[in-house]
FITORTOR-506329 format. One line per 5 residues: for each residue x, y, z of N, C-alpha, C. Coordinates in steps of 0.2 Angstrom, whole numbers. Layout:
BEGIN
X/Y/Z/X/Y/Z/X/Y/Z  ...
***
This chain:
BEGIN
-296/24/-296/-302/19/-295/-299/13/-298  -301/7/-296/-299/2/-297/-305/-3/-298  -305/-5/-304/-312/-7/-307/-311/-18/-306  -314/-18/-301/-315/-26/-299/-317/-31/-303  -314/-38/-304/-317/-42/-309/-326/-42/-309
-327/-42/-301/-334/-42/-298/-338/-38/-303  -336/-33/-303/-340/-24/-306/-340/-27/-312  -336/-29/-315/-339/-29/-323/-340/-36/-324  -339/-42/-319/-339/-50/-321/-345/-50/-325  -348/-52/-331/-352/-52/-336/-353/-48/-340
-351/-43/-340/-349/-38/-346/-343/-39/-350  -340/-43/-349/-331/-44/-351/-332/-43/-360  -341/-49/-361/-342/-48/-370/-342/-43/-371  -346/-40/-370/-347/-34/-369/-345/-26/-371  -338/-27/-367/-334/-23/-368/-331/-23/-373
-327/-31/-373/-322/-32/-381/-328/-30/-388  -334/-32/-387/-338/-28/-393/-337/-22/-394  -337/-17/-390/-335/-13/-390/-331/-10/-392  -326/-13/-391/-318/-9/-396/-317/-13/-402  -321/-18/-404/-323/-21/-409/-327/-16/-415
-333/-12/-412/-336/-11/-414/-332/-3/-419  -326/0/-415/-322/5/-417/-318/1/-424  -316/-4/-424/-312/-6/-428/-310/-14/-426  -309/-19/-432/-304/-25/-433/-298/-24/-427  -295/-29/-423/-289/-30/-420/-289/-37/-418
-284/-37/-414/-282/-41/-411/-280/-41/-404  -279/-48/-401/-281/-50/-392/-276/-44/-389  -271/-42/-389/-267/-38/-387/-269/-32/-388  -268/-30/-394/-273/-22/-395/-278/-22/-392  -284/-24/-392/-291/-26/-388/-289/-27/-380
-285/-29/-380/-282/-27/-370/-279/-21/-369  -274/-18/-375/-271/-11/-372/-276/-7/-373  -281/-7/-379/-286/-1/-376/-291/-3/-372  -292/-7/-369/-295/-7/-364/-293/-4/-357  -288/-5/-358/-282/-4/-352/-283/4/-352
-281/8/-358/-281/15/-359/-287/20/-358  -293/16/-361/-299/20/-359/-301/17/-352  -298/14/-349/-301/14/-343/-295/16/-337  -290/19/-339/-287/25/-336/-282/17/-332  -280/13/-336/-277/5/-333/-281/4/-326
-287/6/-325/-289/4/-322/-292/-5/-320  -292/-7/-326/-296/-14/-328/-292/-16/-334  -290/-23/-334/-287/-27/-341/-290/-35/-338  -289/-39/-345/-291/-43/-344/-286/-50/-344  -287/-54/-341/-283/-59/-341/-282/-61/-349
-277/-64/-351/-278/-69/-359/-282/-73/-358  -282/-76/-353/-287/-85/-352/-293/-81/-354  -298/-76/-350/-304/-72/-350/-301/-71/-358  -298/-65/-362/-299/-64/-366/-301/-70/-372  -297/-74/-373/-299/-79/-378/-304/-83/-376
-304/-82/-370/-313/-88/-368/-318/-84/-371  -317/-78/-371/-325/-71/-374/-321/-72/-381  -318/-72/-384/-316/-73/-392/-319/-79/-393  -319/-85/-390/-322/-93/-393/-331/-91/-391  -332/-90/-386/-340/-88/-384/-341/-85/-390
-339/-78/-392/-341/-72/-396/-344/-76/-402  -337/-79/-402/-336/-84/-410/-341/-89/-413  -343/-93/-408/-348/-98/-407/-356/-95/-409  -356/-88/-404/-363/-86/-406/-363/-83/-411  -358/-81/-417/-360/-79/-421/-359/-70/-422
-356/-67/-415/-356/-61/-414/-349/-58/-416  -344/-62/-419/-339/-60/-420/-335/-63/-425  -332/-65/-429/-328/-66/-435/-321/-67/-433  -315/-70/-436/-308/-71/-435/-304/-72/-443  -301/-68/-444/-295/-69/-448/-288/-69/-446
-285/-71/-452/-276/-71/-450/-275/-65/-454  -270/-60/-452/-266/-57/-456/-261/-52/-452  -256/-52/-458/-248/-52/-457/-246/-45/-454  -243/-46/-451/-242/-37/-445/-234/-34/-449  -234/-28/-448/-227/-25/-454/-220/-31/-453
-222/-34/-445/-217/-37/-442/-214/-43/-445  -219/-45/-450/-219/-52/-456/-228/-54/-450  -227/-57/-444/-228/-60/-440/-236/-61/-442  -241/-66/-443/-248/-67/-441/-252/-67/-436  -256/-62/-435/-260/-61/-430/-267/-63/-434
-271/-68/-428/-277/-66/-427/-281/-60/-425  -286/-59/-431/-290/-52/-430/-297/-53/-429  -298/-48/-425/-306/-50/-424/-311/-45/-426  -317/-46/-430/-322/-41/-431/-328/-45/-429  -331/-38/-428/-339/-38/-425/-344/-39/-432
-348/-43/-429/-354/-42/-436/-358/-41/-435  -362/-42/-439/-371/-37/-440/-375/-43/-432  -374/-47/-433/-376/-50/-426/-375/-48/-419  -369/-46/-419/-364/-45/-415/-365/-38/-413  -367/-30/-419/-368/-27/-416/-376/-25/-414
-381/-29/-415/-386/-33/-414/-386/-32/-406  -382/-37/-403/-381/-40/-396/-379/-34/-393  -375/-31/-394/-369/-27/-392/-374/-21/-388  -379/-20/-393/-385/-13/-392/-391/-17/-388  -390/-21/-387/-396/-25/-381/-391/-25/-376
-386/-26/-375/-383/-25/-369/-379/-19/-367  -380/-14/-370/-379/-9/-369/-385/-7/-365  -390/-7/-370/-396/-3/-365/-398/-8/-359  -396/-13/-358/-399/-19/-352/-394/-15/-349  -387/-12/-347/-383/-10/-344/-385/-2/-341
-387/2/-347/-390/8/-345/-396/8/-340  -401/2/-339/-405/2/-337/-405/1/-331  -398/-5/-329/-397/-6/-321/-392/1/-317  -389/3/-324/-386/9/-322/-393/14/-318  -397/13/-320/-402/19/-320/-405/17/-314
-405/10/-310/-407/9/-306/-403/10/-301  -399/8/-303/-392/10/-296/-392/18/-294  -391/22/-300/-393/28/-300/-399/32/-293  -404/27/-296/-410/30/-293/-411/28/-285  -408/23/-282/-405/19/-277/-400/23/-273
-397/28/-274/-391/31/-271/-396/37/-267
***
């Protein structure tokens, strides 16, 4: 299966919350598991990914640090906050309920 920018276009925060929500990371790590739980079926662009990091950021849903990777190198990190898993559970269930509709529709 092969998961269309269309299918998900507006869940993209959404998603990143959610691996957010497992743990602290970073733009790359936050792409390969996205990659990996969606069988590579779906990855996101860089441009998409830091456009939903600067949104996230802006409202308040997300947080960003610097810190040093074993490699010496600095990555920016990102966590989810109490806001952010707030929204995260409003769009979860807004998502289950269109699911339930498409569902019932079939």
């Amino acid at each position: 299966m092969n998961l269309t920018g269309d299918l998900l276009r507006g869940h993209t925060d959404m998603i990143i919350m959610a691996v957010l929500r497992r743990n602290d990371s970073y733009g790359y790590a936050i792409n390969k598991t996205i990659q990996e739980f969606s069988d590579h079926a779906f990855s996101l662009t860089e441009a998409t990914l830091y456009t939903s990091f600067k949104r996230l950021e802006a409202r308040g849903y997300i947080t960003s640090y610097w810190q040093e990777s074993e490699s010496g190198k600095k990555r920016k990190y990102y966590a989810l906050t109490d806001k952010g898993s707030e929204a995260l559970k409003e769009q979860e269930k807004a998502w289950e309920d269109a699911k339930n509709i498409i569902d019932g529709l079939r």
